[in-house]
C-alpha positions in Angstrom: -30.4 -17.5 -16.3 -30.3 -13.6 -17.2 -32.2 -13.4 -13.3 -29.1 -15.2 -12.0 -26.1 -13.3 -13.7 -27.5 -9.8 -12.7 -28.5 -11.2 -8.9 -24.9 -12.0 -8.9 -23.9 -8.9 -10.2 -25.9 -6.8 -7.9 -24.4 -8.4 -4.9 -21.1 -7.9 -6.1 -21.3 -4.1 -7.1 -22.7 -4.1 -3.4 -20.1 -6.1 -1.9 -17.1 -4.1 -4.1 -16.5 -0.9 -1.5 -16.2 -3.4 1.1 -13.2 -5.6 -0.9 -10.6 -2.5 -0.8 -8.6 -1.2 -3.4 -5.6 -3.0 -5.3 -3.0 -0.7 -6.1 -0.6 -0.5 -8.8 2.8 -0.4 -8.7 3.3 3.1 -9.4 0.8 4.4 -7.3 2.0 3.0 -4.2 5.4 3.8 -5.3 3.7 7.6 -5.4 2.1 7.3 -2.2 5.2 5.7 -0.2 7.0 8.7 -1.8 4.7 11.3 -0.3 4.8 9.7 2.7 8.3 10.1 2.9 9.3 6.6 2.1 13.0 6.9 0.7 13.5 6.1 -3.2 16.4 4.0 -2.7 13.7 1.7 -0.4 10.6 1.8 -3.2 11.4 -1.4 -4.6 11.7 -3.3 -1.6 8.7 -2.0 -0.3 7.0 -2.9 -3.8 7.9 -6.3 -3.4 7.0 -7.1 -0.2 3.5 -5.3 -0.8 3.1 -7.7 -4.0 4.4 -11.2 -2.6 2.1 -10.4 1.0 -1.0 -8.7 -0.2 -1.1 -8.4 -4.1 -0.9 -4.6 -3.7 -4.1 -4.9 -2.0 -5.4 -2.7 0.9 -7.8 -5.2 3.0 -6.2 -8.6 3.3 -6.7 -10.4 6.3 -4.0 -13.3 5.7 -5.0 -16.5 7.3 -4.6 -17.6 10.9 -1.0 -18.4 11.2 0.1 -21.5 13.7 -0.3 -19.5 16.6 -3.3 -18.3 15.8 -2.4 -15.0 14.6 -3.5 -13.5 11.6 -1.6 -10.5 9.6 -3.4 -7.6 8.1 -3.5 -5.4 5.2 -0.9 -4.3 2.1 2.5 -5.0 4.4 0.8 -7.9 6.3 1.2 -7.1 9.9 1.3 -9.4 12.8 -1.5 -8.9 15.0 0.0 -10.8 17.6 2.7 -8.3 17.8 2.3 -5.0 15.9 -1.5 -4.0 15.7 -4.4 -4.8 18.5 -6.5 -7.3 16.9 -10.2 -6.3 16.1 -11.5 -9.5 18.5 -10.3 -10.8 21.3 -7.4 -13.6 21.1 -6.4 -16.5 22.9 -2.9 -15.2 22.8 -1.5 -11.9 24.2 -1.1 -8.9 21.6 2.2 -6.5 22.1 0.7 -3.8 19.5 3.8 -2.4 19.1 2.4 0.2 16.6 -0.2 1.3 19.0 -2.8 1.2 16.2 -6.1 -1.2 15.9 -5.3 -3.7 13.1 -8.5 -2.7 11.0 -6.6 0.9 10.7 -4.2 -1.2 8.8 -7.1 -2.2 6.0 -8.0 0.9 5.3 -7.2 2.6 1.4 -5.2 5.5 3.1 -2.1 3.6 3.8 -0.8 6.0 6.2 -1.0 4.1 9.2 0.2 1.2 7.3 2.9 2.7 6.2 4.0 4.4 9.9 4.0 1.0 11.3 5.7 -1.0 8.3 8.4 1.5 9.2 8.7 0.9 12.9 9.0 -2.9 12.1 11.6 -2.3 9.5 14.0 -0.2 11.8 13.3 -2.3 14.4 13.4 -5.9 13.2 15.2 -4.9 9.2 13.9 -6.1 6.3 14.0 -10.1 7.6 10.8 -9.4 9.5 8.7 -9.9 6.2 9.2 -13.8 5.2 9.0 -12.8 1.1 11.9 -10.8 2.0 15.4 -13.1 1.8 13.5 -15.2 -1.1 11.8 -12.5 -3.6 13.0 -9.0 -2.2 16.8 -9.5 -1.7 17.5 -9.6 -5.2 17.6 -7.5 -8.3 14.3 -5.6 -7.8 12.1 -3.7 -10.6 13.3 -0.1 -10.5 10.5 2.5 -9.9 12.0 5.3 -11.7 10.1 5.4 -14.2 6.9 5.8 -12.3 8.3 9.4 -11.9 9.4 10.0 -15.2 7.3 12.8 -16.5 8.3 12.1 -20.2 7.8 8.5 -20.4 3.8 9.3 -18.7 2.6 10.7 -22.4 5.2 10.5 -25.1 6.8 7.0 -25.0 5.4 3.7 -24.4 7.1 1.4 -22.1 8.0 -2.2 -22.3 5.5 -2.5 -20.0 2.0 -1.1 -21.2 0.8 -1.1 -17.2 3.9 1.4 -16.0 3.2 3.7 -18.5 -0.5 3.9 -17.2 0.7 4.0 -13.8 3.0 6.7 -14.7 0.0 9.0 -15.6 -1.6 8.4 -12.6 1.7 8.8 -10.1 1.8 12.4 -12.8 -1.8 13.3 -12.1 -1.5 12.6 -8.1 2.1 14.8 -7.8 0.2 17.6 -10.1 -2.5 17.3 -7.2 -0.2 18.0 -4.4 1.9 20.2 -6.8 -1.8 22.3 -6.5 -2.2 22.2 -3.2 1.2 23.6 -2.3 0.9 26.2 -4.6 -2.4 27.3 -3.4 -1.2 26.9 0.4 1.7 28.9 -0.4 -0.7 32.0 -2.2 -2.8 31.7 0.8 0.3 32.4 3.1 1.4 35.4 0.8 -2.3 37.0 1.0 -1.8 36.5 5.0 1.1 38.6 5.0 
């Protein structure tokens, strides 16, 4: 039995760098933030990413009815946003001009480029979740950005504050980096 269990457990430690990474809340609320996202759009973005991929960065969602399949954290169509990794009995627009596997990947950069493109192009409609769960009164992600609440005050919700540490610890990070890019510029002159 003991055999078994740690078989099992081998294949899955094995398998894990393969199954992505599931993001919390706040940290994709970070990283749509550094990537420009607006904060008035966060929540929305946060809700579609939870109701179509569970905050998670490889999801292949199954073939739809006309045999498409949508990839990654937002989703996305390969039959019109992404070229699909295989070929397809139906004609793919890739109107992202990306290879939907880019779209699985844990930097969400590409996803994020083209999630944009489809929202100022089709609105927020082009995401089904979005008239039922995202049209409403949405979680506010403030206080994933509220240094204060990250180490001295508990939230109601034990997993923001966590989150709020690491959104902290990833703007301190690129906090860093600007400050050592902008030393290196003053040595340069």
């Amino acid at each position: 039995m003991y055999n078994i269990a740690a078989g099992i457990w081998l294949r899955l430690l094995m398998l894990s760098p393969l199954l992505g990474i599931r993001l919390n809340p706040c940290e994709l609320a970070g990283q749509l933030y550094i990537l420009d996202v607006p904060k008035a759009e966060l929540s929305k973005w946060l809700c579609i990413a939870d109701f179509e991929s569970r905050f998670n960065t490889h999801v292949v969602g199954q073939a739809n009815l006309d045999g498409s399949k949508d990839y990654g954290l937002f989703q996305i169509s390969d039959r019109f946003w992404c070229a699909p990794p295989t070929a397809t009995p139906y004609y793919a627009f890739n109107g992202c001009n990306i290879n939907c596997t880019e779209l699985l990947s844990d930097d969400i950069t590409s996803a994020v480029r083209c999630a944009r493109l489809i929202r100022k192009q089709q609105g927020w409609t082009a995401w089904s979740v979005y008239p039922e769960f995202c049209n409403g009164t949405l979680t506010d992600p403030d206080e994933c950005f509220q240094q204060s609440n990250a180490t001295t005050t508990t939230s109601e919700s034990p997993e923001m504050s966590t989150e709020s540490e690491l959104t902290e610890m990833s703007t301190e990070s690129v906090t860093d980096i600007s400050v050592e890019s902008t030393t290196i510029d003053q040595e340069m002159d």
